[in-house]
N, CA, C and O atoms as a DFTB+ gen file, in Angstrom:
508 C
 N C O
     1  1      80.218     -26.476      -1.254
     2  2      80.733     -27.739      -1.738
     3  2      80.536     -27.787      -3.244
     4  3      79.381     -27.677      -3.655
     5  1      81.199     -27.889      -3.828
     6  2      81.415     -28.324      -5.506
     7  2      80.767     -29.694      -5.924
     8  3      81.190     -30.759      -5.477
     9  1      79.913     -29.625      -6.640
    10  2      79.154     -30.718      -7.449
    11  2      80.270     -31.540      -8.273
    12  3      81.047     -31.182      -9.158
    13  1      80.069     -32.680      -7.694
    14  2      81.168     -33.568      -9.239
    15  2      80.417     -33.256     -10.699
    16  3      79.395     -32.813     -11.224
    17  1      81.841     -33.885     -10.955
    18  2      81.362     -33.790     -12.408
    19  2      80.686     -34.325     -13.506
    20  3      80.652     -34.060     -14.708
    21  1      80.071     -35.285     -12.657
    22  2      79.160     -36.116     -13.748
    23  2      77.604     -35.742     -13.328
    24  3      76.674     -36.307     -13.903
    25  1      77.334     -34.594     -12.124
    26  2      75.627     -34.245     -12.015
    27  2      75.465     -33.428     -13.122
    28  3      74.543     -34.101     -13.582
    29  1      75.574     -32.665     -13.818
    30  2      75.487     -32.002     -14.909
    31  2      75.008     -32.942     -15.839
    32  3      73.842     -32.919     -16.234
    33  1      76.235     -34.160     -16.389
    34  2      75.822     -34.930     -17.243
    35  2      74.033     -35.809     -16.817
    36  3      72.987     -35.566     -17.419
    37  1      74.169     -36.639     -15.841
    38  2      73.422     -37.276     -14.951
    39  2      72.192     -36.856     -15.110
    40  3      71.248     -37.568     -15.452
    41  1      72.130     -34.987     -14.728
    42  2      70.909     -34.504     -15.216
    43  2      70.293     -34.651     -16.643
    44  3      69.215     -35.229     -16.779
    45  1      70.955     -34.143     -17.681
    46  2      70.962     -34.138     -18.370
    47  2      70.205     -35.297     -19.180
    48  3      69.313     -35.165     -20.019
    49  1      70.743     -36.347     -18.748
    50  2      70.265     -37.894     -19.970
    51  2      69.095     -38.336     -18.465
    52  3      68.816     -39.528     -18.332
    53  1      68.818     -37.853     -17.988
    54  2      67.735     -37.754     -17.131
    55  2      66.297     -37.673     -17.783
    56  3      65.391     -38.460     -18.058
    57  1      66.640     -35.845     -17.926
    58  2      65.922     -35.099     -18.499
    59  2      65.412     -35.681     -20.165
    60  3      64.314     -35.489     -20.687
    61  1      66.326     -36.259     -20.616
    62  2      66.197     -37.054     -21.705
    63  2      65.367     -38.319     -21.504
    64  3      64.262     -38.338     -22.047
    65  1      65.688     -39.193     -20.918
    66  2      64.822     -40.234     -20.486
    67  2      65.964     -41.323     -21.039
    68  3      65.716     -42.256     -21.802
    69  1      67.005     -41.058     -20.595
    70  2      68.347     -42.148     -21.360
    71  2      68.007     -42.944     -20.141
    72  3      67.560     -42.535     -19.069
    73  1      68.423     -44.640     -20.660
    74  2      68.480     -45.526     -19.358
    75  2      69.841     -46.688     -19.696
    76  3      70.224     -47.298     -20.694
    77  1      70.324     -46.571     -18.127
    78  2      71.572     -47.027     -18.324
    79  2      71.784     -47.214     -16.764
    80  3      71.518     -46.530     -15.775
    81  1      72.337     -48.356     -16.967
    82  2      72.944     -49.627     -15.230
    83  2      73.578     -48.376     -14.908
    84  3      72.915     -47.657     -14.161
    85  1      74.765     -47.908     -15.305
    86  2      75.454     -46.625     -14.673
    87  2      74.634     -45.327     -14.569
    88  3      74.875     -44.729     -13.520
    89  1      73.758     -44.742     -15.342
    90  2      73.141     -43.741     -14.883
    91  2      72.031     -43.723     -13.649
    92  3      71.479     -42.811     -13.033
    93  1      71.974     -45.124     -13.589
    94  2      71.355     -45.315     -12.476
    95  2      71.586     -45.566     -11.473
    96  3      70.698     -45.616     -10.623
    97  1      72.793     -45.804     -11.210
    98  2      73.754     -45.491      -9.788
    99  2      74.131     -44.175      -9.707
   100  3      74.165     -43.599      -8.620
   101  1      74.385     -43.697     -10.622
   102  2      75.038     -42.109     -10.362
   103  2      73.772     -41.659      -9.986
   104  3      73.812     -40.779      -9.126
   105  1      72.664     -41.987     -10.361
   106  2      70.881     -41.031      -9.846
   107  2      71.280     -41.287      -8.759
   108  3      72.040     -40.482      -8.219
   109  1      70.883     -42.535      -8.060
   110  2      71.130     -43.010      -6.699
   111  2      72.161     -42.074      -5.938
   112  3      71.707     -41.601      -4.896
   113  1      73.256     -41.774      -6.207
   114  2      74.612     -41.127      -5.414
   115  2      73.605     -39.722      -5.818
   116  3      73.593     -39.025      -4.804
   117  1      72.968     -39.220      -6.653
   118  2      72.681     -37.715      -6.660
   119  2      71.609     -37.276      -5.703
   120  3      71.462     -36.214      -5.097
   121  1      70.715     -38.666      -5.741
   122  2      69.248     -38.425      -4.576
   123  2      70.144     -38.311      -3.543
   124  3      70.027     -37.371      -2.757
   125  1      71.072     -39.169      -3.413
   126  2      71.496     -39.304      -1.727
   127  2      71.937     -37.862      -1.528
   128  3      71.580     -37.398      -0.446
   129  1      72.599     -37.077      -2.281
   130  2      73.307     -35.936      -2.308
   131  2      72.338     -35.066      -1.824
   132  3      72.321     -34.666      -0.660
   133  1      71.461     -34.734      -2.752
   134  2      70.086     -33.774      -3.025
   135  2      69.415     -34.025      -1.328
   136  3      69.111     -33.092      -0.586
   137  1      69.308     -35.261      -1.030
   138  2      68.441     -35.810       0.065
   139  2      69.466     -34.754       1.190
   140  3      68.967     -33.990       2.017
   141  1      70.683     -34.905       1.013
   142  2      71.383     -34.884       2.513
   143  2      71.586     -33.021       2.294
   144  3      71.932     -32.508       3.358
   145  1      71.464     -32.232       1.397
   146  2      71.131     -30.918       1.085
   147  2      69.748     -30.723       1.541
   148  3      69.707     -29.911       2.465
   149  1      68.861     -31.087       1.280
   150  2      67.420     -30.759       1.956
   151  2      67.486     -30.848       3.505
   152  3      67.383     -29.869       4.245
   153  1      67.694     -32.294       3.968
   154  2      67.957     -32.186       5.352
   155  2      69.225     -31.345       5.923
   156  3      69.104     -31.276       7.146
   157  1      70.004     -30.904       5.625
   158  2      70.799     -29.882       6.171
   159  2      69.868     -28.372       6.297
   160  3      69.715     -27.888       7.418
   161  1      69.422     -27.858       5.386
   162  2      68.569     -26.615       4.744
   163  2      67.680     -27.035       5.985
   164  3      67.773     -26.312       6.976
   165  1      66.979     -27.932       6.030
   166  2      65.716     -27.941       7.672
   167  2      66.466     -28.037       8.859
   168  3      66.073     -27.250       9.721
   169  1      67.466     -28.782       9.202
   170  2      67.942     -28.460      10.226
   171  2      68.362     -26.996      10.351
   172  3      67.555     -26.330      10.999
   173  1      69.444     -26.319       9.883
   174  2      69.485     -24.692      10.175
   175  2      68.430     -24.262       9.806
   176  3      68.620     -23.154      10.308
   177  1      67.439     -24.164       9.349
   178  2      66.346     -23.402       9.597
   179  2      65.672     -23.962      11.166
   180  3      65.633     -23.083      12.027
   181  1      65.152     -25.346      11.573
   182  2      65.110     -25.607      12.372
   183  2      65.540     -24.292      13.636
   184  3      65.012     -23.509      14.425
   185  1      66.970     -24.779      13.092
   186  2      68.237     -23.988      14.390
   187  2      67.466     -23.100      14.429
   188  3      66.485     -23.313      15.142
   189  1      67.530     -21.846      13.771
   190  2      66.811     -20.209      13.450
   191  2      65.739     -20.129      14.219
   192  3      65.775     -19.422      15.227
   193  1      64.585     -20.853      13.865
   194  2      63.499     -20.790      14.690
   195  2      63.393     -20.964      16.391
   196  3      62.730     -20.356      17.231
   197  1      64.417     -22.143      16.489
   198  2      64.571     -22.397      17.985
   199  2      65.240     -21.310      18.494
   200  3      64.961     -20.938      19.633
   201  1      66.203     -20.646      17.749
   202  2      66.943     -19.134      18.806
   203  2      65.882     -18.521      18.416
   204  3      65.065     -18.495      19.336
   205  1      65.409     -17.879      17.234
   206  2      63.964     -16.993      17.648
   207  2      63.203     -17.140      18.314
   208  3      62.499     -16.132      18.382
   209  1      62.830     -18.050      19.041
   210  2      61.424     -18.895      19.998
   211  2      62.337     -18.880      21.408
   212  3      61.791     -19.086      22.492
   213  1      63.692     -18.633      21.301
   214  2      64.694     -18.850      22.645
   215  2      64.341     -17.160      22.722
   216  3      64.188     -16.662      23.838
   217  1      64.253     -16.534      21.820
   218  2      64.368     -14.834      22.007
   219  2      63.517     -14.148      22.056
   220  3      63.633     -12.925      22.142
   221  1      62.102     -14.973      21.999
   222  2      60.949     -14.043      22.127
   223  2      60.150     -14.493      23.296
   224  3      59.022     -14.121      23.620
   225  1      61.402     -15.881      24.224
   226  2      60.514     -15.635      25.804
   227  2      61.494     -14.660      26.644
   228  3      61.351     -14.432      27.845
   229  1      62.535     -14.108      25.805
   230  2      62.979     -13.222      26.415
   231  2      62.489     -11.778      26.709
   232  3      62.421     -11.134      27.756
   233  1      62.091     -11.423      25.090
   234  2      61.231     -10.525      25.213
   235  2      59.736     -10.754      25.638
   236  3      59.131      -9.720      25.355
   237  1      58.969     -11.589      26.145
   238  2      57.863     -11.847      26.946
   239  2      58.066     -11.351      28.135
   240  3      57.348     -10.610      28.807
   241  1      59.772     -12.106      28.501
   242  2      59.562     -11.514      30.236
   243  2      60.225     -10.475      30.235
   244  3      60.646     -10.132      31.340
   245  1      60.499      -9.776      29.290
   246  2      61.184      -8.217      29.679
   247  2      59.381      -7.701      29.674
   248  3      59.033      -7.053      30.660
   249  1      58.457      -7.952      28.743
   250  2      57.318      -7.060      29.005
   251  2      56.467      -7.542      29.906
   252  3      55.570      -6.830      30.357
   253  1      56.626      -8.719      30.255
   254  2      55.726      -9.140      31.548
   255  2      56.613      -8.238      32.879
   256  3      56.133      -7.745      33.900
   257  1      57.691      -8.252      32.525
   258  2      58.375      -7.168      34.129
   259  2      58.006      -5.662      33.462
   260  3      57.607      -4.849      34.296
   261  1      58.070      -5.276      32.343
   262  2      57.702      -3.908      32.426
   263  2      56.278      -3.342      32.766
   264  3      56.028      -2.301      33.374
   265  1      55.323      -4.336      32.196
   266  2      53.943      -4.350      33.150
   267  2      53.908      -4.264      34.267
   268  3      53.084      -3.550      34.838
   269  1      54.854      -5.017      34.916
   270  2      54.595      -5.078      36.161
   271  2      55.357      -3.604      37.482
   272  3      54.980      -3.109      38.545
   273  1      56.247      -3.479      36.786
   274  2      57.021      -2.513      36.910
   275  2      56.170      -0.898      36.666
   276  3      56.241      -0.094      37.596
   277  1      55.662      -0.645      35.833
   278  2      54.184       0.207      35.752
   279  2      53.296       0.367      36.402
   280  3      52.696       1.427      36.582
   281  1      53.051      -0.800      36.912
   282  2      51.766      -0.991      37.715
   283  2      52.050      -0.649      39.002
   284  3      51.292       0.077      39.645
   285  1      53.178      -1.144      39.498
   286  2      53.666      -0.802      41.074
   287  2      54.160       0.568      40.761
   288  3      54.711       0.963      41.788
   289  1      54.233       1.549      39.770
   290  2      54.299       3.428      39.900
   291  2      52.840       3.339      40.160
   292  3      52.595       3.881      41.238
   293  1      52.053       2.986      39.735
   294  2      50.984       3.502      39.851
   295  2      50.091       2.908      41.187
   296  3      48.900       3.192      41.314
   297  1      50.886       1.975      42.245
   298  2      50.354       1.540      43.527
   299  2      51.571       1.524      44.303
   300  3      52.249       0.499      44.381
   301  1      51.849       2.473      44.814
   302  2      53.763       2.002      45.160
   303  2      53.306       1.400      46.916
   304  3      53.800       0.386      47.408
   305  1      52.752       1.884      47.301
   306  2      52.271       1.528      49.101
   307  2      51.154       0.078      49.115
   308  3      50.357      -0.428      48.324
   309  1      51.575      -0.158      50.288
   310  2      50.393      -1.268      50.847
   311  2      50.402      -2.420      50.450
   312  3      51.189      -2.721      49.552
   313  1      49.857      -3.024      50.798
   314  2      49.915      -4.688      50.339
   315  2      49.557      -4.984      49.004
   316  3      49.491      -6.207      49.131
   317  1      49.234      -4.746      47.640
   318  2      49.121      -4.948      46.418
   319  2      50.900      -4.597      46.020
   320  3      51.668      -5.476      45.628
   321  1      51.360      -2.911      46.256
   322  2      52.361      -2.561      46.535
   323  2      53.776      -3.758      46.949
   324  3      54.811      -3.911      46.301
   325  1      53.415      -4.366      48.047
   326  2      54.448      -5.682      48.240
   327  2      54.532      -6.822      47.916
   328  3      55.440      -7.582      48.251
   329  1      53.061      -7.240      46.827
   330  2      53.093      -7.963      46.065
   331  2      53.766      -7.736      45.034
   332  3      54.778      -8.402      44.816
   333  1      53.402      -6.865      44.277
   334  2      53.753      -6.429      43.032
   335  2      55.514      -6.704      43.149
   336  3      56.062      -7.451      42.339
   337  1      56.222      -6.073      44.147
   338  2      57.817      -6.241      44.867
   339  2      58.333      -7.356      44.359
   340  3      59.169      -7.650      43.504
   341  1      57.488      -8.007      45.242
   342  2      57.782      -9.797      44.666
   343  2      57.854     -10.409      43.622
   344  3      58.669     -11.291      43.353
   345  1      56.570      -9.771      42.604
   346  2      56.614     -10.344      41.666
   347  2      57.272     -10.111      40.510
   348  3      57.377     -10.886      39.560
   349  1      57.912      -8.523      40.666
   350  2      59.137      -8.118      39.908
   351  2      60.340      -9.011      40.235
   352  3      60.984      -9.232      39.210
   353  1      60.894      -9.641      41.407
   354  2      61.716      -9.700      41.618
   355  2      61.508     -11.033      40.853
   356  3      62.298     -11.248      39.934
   357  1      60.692     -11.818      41.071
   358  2      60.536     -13.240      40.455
   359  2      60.844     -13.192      38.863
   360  3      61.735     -13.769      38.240
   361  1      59.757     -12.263      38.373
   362  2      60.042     -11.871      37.052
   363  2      61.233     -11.414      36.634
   364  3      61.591     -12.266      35.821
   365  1      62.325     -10.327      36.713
   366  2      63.332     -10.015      37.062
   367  2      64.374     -11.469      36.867
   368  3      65.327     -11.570      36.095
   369  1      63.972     -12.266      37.596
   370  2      65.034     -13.308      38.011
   371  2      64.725     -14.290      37.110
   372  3      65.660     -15.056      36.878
   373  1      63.281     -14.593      36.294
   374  2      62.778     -15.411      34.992
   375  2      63.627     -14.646      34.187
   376  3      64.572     -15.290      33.730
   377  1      63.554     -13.012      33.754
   378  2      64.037     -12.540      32.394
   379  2      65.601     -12.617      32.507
   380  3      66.284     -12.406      31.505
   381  1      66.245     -12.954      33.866
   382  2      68.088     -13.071      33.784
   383  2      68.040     -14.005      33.268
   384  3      68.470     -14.102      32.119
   385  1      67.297     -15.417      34.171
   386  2      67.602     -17.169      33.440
   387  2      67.054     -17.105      31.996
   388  3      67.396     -18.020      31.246
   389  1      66.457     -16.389      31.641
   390  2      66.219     -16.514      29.966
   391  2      66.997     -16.010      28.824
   392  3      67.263     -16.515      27.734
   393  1      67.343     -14.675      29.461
   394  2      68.504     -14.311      28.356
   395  2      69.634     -14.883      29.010
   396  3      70.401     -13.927      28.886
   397  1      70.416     -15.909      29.729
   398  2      71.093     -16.667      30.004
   399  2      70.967     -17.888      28.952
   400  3      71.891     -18.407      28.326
   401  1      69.769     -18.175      28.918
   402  2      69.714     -19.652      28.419
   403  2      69.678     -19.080      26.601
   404  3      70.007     -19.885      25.730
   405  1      69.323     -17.894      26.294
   406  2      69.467     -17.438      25.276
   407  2      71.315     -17.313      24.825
   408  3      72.013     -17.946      24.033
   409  1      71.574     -16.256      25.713
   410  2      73.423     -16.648      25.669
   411  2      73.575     -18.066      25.422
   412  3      74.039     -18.258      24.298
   413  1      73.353     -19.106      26.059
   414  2      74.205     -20.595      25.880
   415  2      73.496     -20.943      24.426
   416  3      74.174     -21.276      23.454
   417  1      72.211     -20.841      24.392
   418  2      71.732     -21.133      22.955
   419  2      72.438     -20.511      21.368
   420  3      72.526     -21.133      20.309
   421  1      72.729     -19.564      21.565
   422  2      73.622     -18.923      20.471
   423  2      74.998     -18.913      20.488
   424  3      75.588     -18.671      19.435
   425  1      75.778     -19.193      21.769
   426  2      76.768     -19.833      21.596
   427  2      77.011     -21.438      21.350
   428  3      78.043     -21.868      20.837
   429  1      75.851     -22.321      21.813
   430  2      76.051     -23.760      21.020
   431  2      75.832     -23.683      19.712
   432  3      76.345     -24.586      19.051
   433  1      74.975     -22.545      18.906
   434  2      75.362     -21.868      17.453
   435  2      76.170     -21.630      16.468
   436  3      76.165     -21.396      15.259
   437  1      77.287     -21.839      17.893
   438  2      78.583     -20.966      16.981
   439  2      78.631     -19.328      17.263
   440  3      79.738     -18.807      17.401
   441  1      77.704     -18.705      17.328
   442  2      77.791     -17.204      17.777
   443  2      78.212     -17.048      19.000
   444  3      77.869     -17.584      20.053
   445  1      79.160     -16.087      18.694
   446  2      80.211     -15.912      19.488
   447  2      80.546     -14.516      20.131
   448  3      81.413     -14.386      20.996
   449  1      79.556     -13.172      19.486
   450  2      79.972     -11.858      19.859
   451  2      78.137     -11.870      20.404
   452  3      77.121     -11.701      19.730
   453  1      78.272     -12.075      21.517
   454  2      76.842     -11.718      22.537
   455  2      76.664     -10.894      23.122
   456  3      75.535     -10.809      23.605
   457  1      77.699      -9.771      23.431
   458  2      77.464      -8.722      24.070
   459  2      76.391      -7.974      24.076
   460  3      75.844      -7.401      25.018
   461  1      76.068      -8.025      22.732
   462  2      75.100      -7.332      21.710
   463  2      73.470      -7.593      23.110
   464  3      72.638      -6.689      23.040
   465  1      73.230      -8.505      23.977
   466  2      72.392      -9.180      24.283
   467  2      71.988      -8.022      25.629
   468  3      70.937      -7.753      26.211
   469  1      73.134      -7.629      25.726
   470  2      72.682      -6.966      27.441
   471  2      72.265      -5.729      26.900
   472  3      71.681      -4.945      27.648
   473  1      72.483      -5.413      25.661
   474  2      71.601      -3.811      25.289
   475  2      70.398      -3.860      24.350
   476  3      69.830      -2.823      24.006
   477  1      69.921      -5.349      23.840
   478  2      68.967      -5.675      23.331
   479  2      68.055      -6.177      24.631
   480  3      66.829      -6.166      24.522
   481  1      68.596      -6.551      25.683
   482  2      67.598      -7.382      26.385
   483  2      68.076      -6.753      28.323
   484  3      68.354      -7.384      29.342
   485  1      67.954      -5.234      28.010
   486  2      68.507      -4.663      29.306
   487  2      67.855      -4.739      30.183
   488  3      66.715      -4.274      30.200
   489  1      68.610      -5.584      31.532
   490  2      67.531      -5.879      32.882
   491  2      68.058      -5.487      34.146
   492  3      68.878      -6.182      34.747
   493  1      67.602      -4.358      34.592
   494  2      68.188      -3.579      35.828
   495  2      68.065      -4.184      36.786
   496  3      67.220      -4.957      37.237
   497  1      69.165      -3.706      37.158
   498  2      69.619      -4.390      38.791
   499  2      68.650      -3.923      39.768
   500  3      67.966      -2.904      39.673
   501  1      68.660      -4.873      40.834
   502  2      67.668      -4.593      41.829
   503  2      68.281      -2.989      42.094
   504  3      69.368      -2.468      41.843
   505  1      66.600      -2.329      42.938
   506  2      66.846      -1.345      43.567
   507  2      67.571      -1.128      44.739
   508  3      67.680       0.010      45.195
């Protein structure tokens, strides 16, 4: 967006310490300006953080299933064995609904090429 043309001046006899009924409405229209630039700048940053914080319970439950997924090579029989089953599958089915809710989160973004998501956040199909 293009600055009118009187913030330049505005600043200027500011910086000076000029005082004037009109320079003091144009301050007023420049805070409001300046004000509604700051709060834009925190909201998208805001945004940023919330898809990063949307993308790192994704990657939580890709490594909470790869733990778990490890652990049952290393007990594949018996009842710990058919726990463990379960709890992949649960997990498994947390890390789909998350990079799901990650997809809808970056498309209410505006981002629009997600493909990118199933080879950053790859989750194999049941056995």
């Amino acid at each position: 967006m293009k600055d009118p043309p009187w913030k330049r001046l505005v600043e200027e006899l500011k910086d000076q310490g000029y005082e004037s009924i009109y320079l003091d409405r144009l301050r007023a229209t420049l805070d409001v300006e300046q004000q509604h630039g700051i709060l834009e700048k925190e909201i998208i940053q805001e945004m940023a953080y919330a898809l990063g914080r949307s993308a790192a319970k994704v990657d939580h439950a890709l490594l909470e299933l790869e733990l778990l997924e490890a652990e049952l090579e290393e007990c594949p029989s018996g009842e710990r064995g058919d726990a463990l089953i379960v709890a992949i599958e649960e997990k498994r089915a947390d890390a789909l609904r998350l990079r799901r809710e990650l997809l809808i989160h970056r498309e209410a973004l505006g981002i629009r090429r997600n493909e990118v998501l199933e080879t950053m956040y790859p989750i194999a199909e049941r056995p």
